[in-house]
N, C-alpha and C positions, 0 to 999 in steps of 0.2 A: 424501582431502581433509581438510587441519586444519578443526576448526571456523571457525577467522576467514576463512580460506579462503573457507571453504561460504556464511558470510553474507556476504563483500563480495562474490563470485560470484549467490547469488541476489540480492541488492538491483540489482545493478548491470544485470542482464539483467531486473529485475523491471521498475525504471523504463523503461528503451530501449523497451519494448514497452509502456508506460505512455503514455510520453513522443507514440507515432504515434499511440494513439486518442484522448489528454486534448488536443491540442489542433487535431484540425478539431472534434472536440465542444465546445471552449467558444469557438471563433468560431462555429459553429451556435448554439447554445443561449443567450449572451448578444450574438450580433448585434452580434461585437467583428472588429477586423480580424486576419487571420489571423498577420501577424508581431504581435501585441500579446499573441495567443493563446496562439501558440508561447512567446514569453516566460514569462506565465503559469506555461503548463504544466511548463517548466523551471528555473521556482522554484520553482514545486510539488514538481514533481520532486527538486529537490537537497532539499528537505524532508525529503522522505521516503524517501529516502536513506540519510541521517541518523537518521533516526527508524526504520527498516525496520534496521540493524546495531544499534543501541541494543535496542530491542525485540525480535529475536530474539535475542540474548544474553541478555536477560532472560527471554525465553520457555526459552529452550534449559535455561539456570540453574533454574529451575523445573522443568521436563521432567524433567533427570536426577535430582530427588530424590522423582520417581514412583514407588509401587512398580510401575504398571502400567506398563510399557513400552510400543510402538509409538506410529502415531500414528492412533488411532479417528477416526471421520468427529465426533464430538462433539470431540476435542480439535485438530481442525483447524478449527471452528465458533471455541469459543473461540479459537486463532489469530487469524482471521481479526477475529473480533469487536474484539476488542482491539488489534490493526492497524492496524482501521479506526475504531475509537473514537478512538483516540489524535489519528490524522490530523483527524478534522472538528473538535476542540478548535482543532487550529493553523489549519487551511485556511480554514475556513470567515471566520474576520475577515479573513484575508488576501486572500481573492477579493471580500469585499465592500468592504475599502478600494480595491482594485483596479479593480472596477467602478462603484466609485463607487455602490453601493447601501446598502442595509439590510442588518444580522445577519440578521434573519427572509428576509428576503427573498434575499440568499446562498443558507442555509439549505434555505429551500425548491427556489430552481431547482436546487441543489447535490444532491438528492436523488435524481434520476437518477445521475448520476456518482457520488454513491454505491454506489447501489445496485451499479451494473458493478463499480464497485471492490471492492465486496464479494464477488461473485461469481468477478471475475477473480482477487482475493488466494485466495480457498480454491483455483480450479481451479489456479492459476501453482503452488500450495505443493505440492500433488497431483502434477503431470506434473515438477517439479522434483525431487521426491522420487522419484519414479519414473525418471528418466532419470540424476541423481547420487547413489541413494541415502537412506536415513535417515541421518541426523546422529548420534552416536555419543549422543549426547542419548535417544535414541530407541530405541537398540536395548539 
């Protein structure tokens, strides 16, 4: 698989499976209607999208001028970290103009859903890697 390949393949299966849990979760957690959710969740989603081919290109570009090769469970942390760094920068205003809240207050409910997002970025990069391989980045 080319690399651009690999990143519009994982971004694209990253969201679809993004996309079913982020929004009965934020018609649960902000007590929105569930098509307002959905929406939500699928401009979230194109977000990061977006930001998920951007950033691993960057990541990958970085990776290959490693002398350490593979991908250690500390440089899938970092991944992940920086994934999800990048997203709460944009997300977070976006769901608070959206719900018509506070930064802080986005922020904090948004912290759940981070957290999964966290979690779910390291495990998706893990079982993706495992099922298409390391990226030539990597090896």
């Amino acid at each position: 698989m080319t690399p651009r390949i690999r990143r519009v393949a994982q971004a694209i299966l990253y969201e679809a499976v993004a996309i079913g849990f982020v929004g009965p979760a934020l018609a649960w957690l902000f007590d929105t209607p569930p098509l307002n959710a959905l929406v939500l969740a699928v401009v979230m989603s194109s977000i990061a999208l977006a930001w998920s081919y951007l950033f691993n290109g960057l990541f990958e570009g970085w990776e290959a001028r490693q002398s350490r090769k593979g991908r250690s469970w500390l440089r899938r942390l970092a991944h992940s970290t920086g994934f999800e760094g990048g997203l709460v920068v944009v997300l977070v205003p976006l769901m608070a103009w959206w719900l018509g809240t506070s930064l802080w207050a986005a922020f904090v409910a948004d912290l759940g859903v981070l957290l999964f997002f966290f979690v779910y970025s390291f495990a998706f990069t893990w079982v993706f890697d495992r099922v298409f391989g390391l990226p030539a980045s990597a090896l």
